[in-house]
C-alpha positions in Angstrom: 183.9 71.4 80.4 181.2 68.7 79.5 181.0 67.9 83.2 179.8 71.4 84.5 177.4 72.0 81.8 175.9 68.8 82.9 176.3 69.9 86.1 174.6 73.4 85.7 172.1 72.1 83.1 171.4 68.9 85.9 171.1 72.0 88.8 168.8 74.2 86.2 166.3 71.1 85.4 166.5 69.8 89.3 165.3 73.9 90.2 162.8 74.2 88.0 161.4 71.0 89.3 161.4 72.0 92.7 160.0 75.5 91.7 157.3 73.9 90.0 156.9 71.4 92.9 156.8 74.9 94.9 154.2 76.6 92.7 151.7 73.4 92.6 151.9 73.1 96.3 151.3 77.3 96.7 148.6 77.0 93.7 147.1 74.1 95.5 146.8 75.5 99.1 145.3 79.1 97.5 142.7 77.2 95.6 141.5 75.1 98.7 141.8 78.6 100.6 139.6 80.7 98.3 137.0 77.5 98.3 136.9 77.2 102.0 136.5 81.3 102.2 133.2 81.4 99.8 131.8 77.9 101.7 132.5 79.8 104.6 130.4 82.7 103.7 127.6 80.9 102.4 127.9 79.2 106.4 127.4 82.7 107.7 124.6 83.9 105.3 122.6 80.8 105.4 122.8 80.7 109.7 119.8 82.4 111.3 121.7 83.3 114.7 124.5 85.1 113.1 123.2 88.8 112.2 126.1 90.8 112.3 129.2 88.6 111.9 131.9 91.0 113.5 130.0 90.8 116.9 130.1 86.5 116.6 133.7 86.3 115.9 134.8 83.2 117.7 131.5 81.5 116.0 132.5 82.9 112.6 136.2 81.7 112.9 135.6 78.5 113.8 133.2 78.0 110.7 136.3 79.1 108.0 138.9 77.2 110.3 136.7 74.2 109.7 136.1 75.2 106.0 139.7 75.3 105.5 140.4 72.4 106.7 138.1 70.4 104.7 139.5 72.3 101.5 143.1 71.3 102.5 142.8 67.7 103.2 141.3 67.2 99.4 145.5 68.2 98.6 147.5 65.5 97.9 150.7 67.2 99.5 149.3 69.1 102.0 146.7 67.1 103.5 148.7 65.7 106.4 149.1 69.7 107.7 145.4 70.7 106.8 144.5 70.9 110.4 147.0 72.6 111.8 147.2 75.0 108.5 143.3 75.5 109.7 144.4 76.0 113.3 147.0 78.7 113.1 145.1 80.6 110.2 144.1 84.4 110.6 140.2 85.6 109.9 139.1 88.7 109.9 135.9 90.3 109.6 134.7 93.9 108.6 131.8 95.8 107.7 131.9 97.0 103.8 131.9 101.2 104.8 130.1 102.2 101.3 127.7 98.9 101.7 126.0 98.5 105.2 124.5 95.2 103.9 128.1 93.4 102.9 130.8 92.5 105.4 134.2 91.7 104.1 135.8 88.2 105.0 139.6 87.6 105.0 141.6 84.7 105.6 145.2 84.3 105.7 146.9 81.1 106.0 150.9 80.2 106.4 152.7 76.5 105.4 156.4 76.3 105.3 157.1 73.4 102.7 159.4 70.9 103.7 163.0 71.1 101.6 163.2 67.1 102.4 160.7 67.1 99.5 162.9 69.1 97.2 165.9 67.8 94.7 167.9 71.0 96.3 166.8 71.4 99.4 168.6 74.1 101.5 169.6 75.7 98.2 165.6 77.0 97.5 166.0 80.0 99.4 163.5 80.4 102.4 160.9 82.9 100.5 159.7 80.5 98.2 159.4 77.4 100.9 157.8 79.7 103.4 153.9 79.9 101.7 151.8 82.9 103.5 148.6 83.2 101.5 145.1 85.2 101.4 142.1 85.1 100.3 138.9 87.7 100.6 135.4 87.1 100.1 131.6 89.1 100.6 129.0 87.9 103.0 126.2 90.0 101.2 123.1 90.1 104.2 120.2 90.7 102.3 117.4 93.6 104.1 116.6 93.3 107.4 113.2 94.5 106.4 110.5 92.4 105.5 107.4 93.6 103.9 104.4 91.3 103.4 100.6 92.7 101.5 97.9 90.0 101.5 95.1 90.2 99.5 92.0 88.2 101.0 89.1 87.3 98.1 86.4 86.5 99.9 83.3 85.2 98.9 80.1 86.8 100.2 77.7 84.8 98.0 74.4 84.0 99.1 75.8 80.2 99.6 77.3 81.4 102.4 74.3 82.1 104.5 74.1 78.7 104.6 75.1 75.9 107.7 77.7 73.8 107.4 76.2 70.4 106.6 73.4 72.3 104.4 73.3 71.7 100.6 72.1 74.8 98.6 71.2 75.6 94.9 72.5 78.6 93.3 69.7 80.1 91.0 71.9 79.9 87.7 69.5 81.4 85.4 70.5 85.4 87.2 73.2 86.6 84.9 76.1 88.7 85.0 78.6 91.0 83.4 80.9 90.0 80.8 84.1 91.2 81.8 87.0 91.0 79.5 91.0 90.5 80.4 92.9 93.3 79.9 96.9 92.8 80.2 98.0 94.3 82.7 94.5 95.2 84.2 94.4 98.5 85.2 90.7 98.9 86.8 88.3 97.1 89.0 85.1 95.6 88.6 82.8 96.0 91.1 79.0 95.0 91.7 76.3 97.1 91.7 75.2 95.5 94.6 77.1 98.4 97.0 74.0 98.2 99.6 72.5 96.2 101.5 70.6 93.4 99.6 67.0 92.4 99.9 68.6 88.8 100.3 70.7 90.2 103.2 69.7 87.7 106.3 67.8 88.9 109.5 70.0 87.5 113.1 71.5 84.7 112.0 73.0 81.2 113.1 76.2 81.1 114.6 77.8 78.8 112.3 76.7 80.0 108.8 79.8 79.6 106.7 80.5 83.0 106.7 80.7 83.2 110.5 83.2 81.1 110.4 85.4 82.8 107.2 85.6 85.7 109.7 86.4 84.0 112.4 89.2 82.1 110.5 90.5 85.4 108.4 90.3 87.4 112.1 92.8 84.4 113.8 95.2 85.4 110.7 95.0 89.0 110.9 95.6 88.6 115.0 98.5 85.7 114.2 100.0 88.3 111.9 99.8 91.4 114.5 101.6 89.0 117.0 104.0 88.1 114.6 104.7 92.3 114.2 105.4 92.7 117.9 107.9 89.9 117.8 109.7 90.9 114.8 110.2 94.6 114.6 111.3 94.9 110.9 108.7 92.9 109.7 105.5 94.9 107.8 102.1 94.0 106.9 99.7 95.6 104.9 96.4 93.3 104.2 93.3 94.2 102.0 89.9 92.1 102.0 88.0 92.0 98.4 84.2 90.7 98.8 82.6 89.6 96.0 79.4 87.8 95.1 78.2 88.9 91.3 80.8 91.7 91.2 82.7 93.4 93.8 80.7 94.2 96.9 83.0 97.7 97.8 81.2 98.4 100.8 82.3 95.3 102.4 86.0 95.8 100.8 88.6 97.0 103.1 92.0 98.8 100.6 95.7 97.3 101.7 96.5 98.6 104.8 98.7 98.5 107.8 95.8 99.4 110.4 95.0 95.8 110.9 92.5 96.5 113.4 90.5 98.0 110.5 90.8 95.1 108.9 89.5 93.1 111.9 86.4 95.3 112.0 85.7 95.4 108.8 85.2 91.8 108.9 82.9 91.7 110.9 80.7 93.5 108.0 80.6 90.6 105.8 77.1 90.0 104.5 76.2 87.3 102.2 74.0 87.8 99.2 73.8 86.9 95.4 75.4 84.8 92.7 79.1 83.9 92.3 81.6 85.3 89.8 85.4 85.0 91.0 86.9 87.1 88.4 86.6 90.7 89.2 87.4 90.0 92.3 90.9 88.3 91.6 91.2 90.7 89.0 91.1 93.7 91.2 93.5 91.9 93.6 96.1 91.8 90.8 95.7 95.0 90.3 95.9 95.6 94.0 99.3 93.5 94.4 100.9 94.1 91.2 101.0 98.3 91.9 101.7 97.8 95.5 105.6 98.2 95.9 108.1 98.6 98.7 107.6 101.9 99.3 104.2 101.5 100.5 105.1 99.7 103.5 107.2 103.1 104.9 110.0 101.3 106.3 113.7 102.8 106.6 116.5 101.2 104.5 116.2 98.3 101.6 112.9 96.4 102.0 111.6 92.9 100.3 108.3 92.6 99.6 106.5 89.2 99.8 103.1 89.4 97.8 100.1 86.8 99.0 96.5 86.3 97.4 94.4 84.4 99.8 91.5 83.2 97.6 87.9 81.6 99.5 84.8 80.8 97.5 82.1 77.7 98.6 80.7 77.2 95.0 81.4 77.6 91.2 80.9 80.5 88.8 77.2 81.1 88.0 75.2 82.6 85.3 75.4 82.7 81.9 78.8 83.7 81.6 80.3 81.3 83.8 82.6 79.8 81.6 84.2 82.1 80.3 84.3 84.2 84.0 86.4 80.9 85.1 88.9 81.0 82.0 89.5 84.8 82.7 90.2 83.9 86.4 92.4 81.2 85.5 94.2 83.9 83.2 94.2 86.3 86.2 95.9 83.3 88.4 98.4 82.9 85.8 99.6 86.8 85.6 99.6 86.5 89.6 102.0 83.2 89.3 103.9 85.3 86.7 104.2 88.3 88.9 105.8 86.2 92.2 102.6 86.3 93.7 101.5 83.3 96.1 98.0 82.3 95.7 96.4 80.1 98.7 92.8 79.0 97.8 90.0 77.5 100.2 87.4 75.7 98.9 84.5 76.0 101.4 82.3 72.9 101.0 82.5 74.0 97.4 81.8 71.6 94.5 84.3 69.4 92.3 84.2 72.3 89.6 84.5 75.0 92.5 87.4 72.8 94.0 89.3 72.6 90.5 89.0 76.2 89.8 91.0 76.8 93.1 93.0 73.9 92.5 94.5 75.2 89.3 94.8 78.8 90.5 97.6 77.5 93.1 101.0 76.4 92.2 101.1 73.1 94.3 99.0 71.2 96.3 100.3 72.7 99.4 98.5 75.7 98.7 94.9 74.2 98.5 92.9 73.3 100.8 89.5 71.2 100.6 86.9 72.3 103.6 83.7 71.3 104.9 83.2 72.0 108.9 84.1 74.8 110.5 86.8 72.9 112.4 88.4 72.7 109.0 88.1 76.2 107.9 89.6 77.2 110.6 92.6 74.8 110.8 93.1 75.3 106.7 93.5 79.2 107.7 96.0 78.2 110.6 97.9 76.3 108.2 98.1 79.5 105.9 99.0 81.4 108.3 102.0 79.5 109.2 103.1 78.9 105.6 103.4 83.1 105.3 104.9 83.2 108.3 107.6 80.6 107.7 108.2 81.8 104.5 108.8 85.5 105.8 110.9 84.8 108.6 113.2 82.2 106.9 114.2 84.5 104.4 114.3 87.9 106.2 117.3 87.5 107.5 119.2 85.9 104.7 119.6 85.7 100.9 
């Protein structure tokens, strides 16, 4: 009698080893499934050429086979089968019906464990050895629209008459309005200076700086129509804000998707009075921050990118200088704050013009330090292809 309930209790310890030897290999080969399905995903998501993964399917099952198999070779029992597990393993992609974004990614893989490695081999009965697993996961795409608004500040002070190479002294002793900083601002400043100024210029040099400014803003405005045509989801809406003393509105152009506009309205630009950079940043905050993704008009979901392009060739002047530089450093900070992108330009400007624009930026990258015309124009190149990269990179993709 002692001899069989060794027996049985030797045959109930010997199963439960091998069922537990069964359940860490099973537990082992769903973990390294459900890893290689999300890594897998992110694969998808993260590659540019795949846009609707049901029409790639050969590209999108070779990524999880591959996934898989990395997964399984990290498992100590299974590692010897991980590529033929891989090889033999069933994807399947759909498209989420309530969700036109999300596709649906399932994998199911199949291992027969050897009974050579169990205490009781051919007593285990066959539908614990024989392992046929799943595992699901989302490949979320984010909108295929793209909307971009771009702000351009753009000084129109009488510096900007001048030649490149030319020095010129701002008359500091003209003053100008106090303006104080209102969180979240919610109206403009602009000059009084509407019309056109006894210090507008008769025919002019071709390269004054602000020849040149609308040269360079023009080659952006034309780079980002070009860049329209090629992507068809993609929208732009860009504004221009002169400024000298205050905002000069008849040379402002309001966001827009007429481009053209903008171009011509360029063209306008006519440089006159002192410098004072707040109102004008201000009334670009204010521009950005109420400009959402409905004002672009597109059809479906829609991400909207937000860029201040910010150009002045001098410091604040006047008596209230100072603190007209602190309220547009505050101003930079609420843009930062709001995921705006702030590029600055600093047109043959002085050390405290430079550092002004320096600080309003949130890395060097985004700064740039002229004084030709050859580097205006390259510095608004460079711009250009920063939005750009930036808009196309993560259209796509989330």
């Amino acid at each position: 009698m002692t001899a069989i309930i060794i027996s049985v209790c030797f045959l109930f310890i010997t199963y439960a080893i091998d069922l537990a030897h069964i359940m860490y290999i099973r537990n082992q080969m769903q973990s390294a499934l459900d890893a290689a399905v999300l890594s897998g995903c992110a694969s998808i998501v993260s590659d540019r050429t795949i846009k609707d993964p049901t029409t790639k399917k050969d590209q999108t099952s070779t990524i999880f086979k591959k996934q898989i198999k990395k997964h399984l070779k990290q498992g100590s029992y299974i590692r010897e089968n991980a590529g033929d597990i891989a090889q033999k393993a069933q994807i399947n992609i759909t498209k989420d019906k309530n969700n036109p974004l999300q596709y649906i990614a399932e994998s199911k893989a199949q291992y027969e464990i050897p009974t050579e490695n169990l205490f009781l081999k051919g007593l285990i009965p066959s539908a614990l050895t024989n392992l046929s697993l799943r595992s699901t996961g989302i490949i979320e795409r984010s909108s295929e629209n793209l909307a971009i608004s771009i702000c351009m500040v753009l000084d129109v002070s009488r510096s900007m008459e001048d030649l490149y190479l030319q020095k010129h002294n701002d008359n500091n002793n003209m003053t100008s309005n106090k303006y104080l900083l209102p969180p979240p601002p919610k109206k403009s400043f602009w000059s009084k200076n509407t019309t056109k100024s006894k210090y507008a210029p008769a025919p002019a040099p071709a390269n004054r700086k602000i020849d040149v400014l609308i040269e360079s803003a023009g080659n952006l405005v034309n780079s980002i129509q070009k860049a329209i045509q090629e992507k068809k989801n993609l929208s732009v809406r860009i504004g221009t804000i002169a400024y000298n003393i205050g905002i000069v509105g008849n040379q402002c152009t309001p966001l827009s998707n007429n481009l053209n506009e903008v171009k011509s309205r360029l063209n306008k630009l006519n440089p006159y009075e002192n410098t004072n950079t707040y109102p004008a940043m201000h009334h670009a905050y204010r521009e950005l921050y109420n400009e959402k993704e409905s004002s672009h008009n597109t059809i479906g979901s829609t991400r909207l990118k937000k860029f201040v392009i910010f150009i002045t060739d001098g410091e604040n002047s006047g008596a209230s200088a100072y603190q007209n530089t602190l309220n547009t450093l505050q101003i930079c900070e609420y843009m930062r704050n709001a995921g705006m992108k702030i590029y600055s330009v600093a047109v043959s400007a002085p050390p405290e013009g430079q550092d002004l624009l320096r600080k309003c930026t949130d890395s060097s990258g985004q700064f740039f330090a002229v004084n030709d015309s050859r580097e205006l124009l390259e510095s608004f190149d460079k711009i250009t292809d920063k939005i750009q990269e930036q808009s196309v990179r993560i259209a796509p993709n989330r």
